[in-house]
N, C-alpha and C positions, 0 to 999 in steps of 0.2 A: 504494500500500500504506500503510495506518495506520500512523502510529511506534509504537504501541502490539506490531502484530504485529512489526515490524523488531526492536525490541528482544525478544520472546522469539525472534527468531529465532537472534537473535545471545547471546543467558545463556544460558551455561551449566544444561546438564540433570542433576541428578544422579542418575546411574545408573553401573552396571557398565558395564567396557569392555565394546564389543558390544550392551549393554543385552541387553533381551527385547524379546517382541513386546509386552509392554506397558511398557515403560520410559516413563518419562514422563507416565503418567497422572493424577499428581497435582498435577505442572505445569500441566497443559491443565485440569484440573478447576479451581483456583486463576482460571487466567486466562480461560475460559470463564464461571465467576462474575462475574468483574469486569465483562467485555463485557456481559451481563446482568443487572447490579446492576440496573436500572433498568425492562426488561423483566420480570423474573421475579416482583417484589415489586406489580408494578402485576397483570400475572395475578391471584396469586395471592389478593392485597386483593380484587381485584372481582368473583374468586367466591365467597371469604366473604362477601364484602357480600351478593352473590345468595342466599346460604343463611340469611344473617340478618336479611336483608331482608323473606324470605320466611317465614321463622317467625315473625317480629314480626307481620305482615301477616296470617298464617293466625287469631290471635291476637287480630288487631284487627275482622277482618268474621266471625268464626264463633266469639263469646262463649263462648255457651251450647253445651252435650252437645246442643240438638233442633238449633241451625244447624249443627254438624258432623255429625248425620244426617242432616238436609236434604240437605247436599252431597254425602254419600255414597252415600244412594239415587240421585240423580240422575248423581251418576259412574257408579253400575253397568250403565254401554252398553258396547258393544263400541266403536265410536267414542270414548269418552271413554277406557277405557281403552288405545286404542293412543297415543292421547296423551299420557296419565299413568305407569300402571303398573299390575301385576297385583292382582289384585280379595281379595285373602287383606288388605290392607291395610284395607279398608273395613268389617273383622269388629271392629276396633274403633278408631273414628277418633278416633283423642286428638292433640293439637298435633303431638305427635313422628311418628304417626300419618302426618298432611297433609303435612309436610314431605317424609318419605322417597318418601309416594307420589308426590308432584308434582314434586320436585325431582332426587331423584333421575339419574332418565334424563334430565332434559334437562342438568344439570348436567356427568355424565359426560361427554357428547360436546364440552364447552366444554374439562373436563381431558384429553379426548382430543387435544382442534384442537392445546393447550399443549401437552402432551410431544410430538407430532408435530413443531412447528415447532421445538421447541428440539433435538431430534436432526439434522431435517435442517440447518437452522443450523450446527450445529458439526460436521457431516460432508460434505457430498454441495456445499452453499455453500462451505465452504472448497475443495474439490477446485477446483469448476468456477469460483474465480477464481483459483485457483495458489497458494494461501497454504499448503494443505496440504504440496503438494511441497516447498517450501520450510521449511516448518517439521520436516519428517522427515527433513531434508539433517542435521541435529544428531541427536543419540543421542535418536531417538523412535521407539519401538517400531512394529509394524504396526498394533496392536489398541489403539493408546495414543486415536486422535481419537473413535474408534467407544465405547471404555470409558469417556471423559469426557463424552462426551456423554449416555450413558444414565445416567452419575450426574448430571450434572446434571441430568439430566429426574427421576432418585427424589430428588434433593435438593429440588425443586422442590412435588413430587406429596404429599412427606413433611411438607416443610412447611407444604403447605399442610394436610394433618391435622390437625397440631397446632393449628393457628390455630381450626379448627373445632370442634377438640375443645376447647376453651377457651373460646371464643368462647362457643359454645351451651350449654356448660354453665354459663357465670356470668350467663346473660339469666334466670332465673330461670322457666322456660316452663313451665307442668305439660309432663311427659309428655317431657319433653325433659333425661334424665339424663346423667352422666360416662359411663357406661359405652355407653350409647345414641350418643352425641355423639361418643366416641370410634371406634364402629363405622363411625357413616355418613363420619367423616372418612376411615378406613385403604377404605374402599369408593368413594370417591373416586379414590385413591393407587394402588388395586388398579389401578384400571381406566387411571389415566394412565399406568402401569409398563408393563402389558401394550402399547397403542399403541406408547408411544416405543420398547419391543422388534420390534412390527409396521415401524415406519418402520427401524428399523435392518437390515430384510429389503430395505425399497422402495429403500432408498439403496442398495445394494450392484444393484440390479436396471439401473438406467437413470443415465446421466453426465448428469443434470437436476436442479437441486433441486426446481423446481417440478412435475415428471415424477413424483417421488419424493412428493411432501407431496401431489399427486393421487391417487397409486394407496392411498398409506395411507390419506386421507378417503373414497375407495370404500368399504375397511374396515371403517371407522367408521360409513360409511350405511349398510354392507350390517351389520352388528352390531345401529344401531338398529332397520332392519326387519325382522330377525330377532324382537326384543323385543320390537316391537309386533306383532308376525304372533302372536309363542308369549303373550302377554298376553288377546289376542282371542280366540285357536281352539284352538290345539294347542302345550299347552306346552312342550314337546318344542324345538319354535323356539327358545325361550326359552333354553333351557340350551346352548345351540349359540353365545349370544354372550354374550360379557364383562361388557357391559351389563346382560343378565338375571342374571346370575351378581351382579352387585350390587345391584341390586332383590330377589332372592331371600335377602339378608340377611335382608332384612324389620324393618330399622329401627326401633327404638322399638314393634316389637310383638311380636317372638320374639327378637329380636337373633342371629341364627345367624351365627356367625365360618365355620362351617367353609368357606361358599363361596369365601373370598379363597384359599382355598388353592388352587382351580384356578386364580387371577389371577396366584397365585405360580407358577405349573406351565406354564402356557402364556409367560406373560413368560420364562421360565429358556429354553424350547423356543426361542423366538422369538429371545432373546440370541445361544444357539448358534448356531442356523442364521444369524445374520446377522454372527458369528464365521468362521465359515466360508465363507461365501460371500464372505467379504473377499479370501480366499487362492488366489480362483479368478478375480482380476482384476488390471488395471493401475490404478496410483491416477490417478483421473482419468476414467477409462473406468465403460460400465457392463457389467454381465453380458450385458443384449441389444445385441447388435451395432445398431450406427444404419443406419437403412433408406439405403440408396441414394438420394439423389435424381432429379430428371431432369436433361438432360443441361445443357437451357438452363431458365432462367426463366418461368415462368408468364405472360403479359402483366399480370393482376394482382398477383402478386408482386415485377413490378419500379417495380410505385408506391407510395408513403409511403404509402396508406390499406390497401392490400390487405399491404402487408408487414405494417402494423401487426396486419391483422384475422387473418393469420397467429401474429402472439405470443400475439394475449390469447385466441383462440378455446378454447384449453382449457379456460381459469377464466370463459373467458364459455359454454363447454357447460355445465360443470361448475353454477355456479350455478342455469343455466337449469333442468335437470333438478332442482335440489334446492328452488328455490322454486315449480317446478310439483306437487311431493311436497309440500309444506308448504302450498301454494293447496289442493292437493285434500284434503289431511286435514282443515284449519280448515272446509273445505267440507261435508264429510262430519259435521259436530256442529253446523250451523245448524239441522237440523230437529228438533234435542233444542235448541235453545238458550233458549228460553222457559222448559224444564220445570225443567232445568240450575241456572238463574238465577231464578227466582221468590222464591225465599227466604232469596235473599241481599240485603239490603239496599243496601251499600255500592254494589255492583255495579248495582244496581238505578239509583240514583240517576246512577253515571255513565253509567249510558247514558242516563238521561232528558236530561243536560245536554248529549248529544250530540245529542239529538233525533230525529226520526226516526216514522215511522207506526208501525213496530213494533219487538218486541225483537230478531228477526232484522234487521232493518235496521242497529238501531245495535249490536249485536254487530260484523254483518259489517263496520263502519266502524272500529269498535279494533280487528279482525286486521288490516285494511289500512296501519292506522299501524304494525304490527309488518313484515310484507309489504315497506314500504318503505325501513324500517330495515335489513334485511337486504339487501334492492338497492343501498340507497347503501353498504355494506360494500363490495358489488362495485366501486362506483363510483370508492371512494376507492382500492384496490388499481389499478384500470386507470389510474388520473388518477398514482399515483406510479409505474406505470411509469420514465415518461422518467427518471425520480431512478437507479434501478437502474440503467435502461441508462448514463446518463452516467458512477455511481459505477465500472463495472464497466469501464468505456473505453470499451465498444462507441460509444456516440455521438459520440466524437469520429472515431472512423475513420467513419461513416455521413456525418456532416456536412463528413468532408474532401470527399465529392464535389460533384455541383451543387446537394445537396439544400439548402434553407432551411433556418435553425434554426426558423423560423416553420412551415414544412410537413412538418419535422419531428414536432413538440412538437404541430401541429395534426390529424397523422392518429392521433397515440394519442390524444388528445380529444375527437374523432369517435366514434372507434370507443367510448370509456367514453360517449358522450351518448348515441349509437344503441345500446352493448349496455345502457345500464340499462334506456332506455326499452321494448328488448326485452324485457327481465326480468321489468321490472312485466308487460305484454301477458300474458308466458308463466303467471306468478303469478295472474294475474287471472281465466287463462282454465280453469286447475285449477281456481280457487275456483267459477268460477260455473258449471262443468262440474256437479262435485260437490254443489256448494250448491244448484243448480236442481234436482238427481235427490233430494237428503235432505226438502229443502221443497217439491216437488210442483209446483211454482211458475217455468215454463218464462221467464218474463218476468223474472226475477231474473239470467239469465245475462248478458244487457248490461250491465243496472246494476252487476254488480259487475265486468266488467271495465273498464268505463268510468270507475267508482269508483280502480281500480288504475292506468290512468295518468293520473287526474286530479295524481298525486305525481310527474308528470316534470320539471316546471319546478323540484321543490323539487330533484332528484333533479340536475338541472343546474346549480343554483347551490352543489350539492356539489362536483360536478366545479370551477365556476369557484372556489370556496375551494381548493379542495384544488391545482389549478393556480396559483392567484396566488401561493400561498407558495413552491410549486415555484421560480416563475419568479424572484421578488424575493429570497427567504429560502430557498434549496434546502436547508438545513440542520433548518431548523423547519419541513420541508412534514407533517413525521407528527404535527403539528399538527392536523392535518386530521380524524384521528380523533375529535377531540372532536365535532365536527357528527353522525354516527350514535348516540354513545351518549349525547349531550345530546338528539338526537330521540326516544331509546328513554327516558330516564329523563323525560321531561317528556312526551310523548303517548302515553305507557303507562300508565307509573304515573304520572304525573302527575292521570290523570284518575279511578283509584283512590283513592290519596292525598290527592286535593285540591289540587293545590298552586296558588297565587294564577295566578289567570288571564296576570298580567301576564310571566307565565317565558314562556308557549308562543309571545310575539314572538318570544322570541332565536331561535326554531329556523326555519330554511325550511319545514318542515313541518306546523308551527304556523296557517301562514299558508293551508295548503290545505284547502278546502270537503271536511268528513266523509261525502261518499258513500257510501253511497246514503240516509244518515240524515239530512242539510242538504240544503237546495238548493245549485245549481252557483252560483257565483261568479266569472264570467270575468277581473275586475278582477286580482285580486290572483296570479292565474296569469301573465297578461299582464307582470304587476309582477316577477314571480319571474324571467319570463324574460329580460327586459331586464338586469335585476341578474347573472343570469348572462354573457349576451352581454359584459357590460362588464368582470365577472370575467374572461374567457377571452382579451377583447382586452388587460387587465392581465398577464396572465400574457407572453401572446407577448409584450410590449414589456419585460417583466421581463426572459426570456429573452435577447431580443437587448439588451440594455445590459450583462452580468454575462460575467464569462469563465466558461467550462465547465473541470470540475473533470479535469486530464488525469493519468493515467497514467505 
């Protein structure tokens, strides 16, 4: 246990004798902050950056009123817009215009992922290591961890409004006013409020956190495909999720407040019910009772790789499904990608640097740098496993038996090097699924799955970073993080941007041949993989020299 938690375990609470069911909320709100000093402000920063990033950007490739119609005739697909957002934007695309359509929706689901993890963090994570019981043993109401925690997710979601609404209003952008700025930020707030209400439903459902931050991100896919279903065909959809309900603001082109009211109305709904549902369990338990196992052991369940492929299998389903939905959409807008991009300059140019016979070619090779980025997210989650397991004791009672701490630490390894490389496959075979049916063009479907795990070797030298810190530096292993979003800022935008060639060394993914737009390059795969293999042997030898952190 943290001295940090010991000590509010043991100060005093003040409240009435007896307290309430919410005594102590303003404690835990207090100390809850602090645990995320460092969390909350890193969010919040890098989805303003994303939103001002992105307005600068709009800005910088679509000058002139004919390139933001250029863009907007060409957005008017049904495919573009399940991507984007609803087509009432495009009636008049001014800066403010492009931001709310494009950014929008994808942004929402990033303040969703946020207030999701920071509920179950400070609820359903506390139970399931005991700090909870413990900290309620003192005058702390019932409803005190559940009510701290959804303020800190509207503390969070609020703040980040503000930053946006300030932010965007002193950038000086046509089209991009106070009042405008302030809209798309509280449409932001709307939508992370209502989640972290959502998740305060999932937590009270299953004695899992990760059980819990799964069935809420179901929510949140099924929210987004709701938005893109009611964007496309029948708008109807649309108003059925949260999502649309913030897009139908209509940002910097009608400004309509009143949709945040149903954000407010469903959040209030969703709070209740997950008030309630509190009082209908044991702390520590969930609502659904835990399945029964069997009597004895699986034969694979009783060896270190099959145990492992039992932990991570959810977030390795879970991914899998969500980057074979995102293969097959980017897939689904290659045979508009020519008409799309013609008139965009900047864009133009980096795909030419990318090379390639055609413009679908080098399109489809910057989704894949996207593609990959979001597998090595998986990658880096599977690889800090073992951190969890050890912070939380479990590894120390696993490793009292004959297990190796080497056969340990190497079947969660395994299973993050075989499920990325799964990932990509699954990613790969959306895209050229889709992509071969949009472009006509039955010969494209290898290329681009081929294309998709030609980024495994990079995909494994994430794992071996992400394990070497593990094993020598357990404490600086969420270090690791920097490798996916230094690949997504430097071989995304990077190649919008411009930025000096010499950045895309730093990155493993830098290093891999742009399929299907380059020729293949065996050399520097071969290279990747080595460098991995020496990663992963550094980690185990890390591992076995250091004491594990005990309980």
């Amino acid at each position: 246990m943290s001295t940090t938690t010991a000590s509010l375990a043991s100060a005093p609470v003040h409240a009435p004798a007896g307290g309430g069911t919410f005594a102590g909320t303003a404690t835990l709100v207090r100390f809850n902050l602090r645990r995320d000093r460092i969390r909350i402000p890193v969010w919040v920063f890098a989805l303003f950056v994303a939103s001002a990033g992105t307005a600068n950007n709009v800005k910088t490739l679509y000058p002139t009123a004919a390139d933001r119609a250029a863009i907007a005739r060409s957005s008017d697909t049904p495919a573009a817009m399940a991507m984007t957002g609803p087509q009432h934007y495009l009636d008049d695309y001014t800066f403010g215009a492009m931001l709310g359509h494009r950014m929008l929706g994808f942004a929402a689901v990033l303040v969703a992922l946020m207030s999701v993890l920071i509920v179950t963090r400070h609820t359903r994570t506390e139970e399931e290591t005991g700090r909870a019981e413990l900290v309620r043993s003192t005058v702390v109401g019932r409803h005190a961890h559940l009510a701290a925690a959804l303020a800190v997710a509207a503390i969070a979601n609020l703040g980040l409004a503000l930053l946006l609404t300030v932010g965007l209003s002193r950038m000086g952008i046509e089209g991009i006013d106070t009042g405008g700025s302030l809209l798309y930020g509280l449409a932001h707030a709307g939508v992370g409020i209502v989640f972290a209400c959502v998740a305060a439903i999932t937590v009270q459902i299953t004695a899992h956190s990760r059980a819990a931050s799964g069935m809420a991100l179901a929510v949140i896919g099924a929210a987004y495909a709701l938005r893109a279903s009611g964007d496309v065909g029948n708008d109807t959809l649309s108003w059925l999720s949260p999502i649309g309900w913030a897009q139908r603001t209509y940002v910097f082109v009608d400004n309509r407040w009143w949709p945040l009211l149903l954000s407010l109305a469903l959040a209030a709904a969703c709070a209740a019910t997950g008030f309630a549902l509190s009082t209908r369990r044991d702390v520590g338990a969930g609502l659904r009772a835990a399945r029964l196992g069997r009597p004895t052991a699986s034969e694979a369940l009783v060896r270190p790789f099959g145990f492992a492929v039992r932990l991570h299998r959810g977030l390795l389903i879970g991914f899998g499904a969500g980057l074979f939905l995102l293969g097959s959409m980017y897939g689904s807008i290659l045979g508009d990608a020519e008409d799309m991009l013609k008139d965009i300059d900047q864009i133009q140019e980096a795909l030419k640097r990318l090379g390639g016979a055609t413009v679908v070619e080098s399109f489809a090779a910057m989704i894949m740098s996207i593609v990959a980025v979001v597998a090595s997210v998986y990658v880096v989650i599977a690889a800090l496993r073992p951190r969890a397991e050890e912070s939380a004791g479990r590894a120390e009672s696993v490793l009292s038996t004959g297990l190796s701490r080497a056969g340990w630490l190497g079947s969660h390894l395994a299973v993050a090097l075989i499920g990325g490389t799964v990932l990509l496959f699954v990613a790969g075979l959306g895209l050229g699924i889709s992509g071969a049916a949009s472009t006509g063009d039955g010969g494209l479907f290898l290329k681009l799955v081929g294309a998709a795990l030609a980024y495994a070797p990079a995909l494994w030298v994430t794992v071996g970073i992400t394990a070497a810190l593990y094993g020598w530096f357990p404490r600086a292993a969420t270090a690791a993080w920097v490798v996916p979003v230094s690949a997504f800022a430097i071989g995304y935008l990077g190649q919008l941007l411009q930025f000096p060639g010499w950045l895309n060394n730093l990155s493993p993914f830098g290093h891999v041949p742009r399929l299907p737009a380059a020729d293949m390059r065996w050399t520097p795969l071969v290279i990747l993989t080595l460098i991995a293999a020496a990663l992963v042997w550094a980690a185990l030898r890390g591992l076995a020299r250091r004491d594990l952190e005990t309980k």
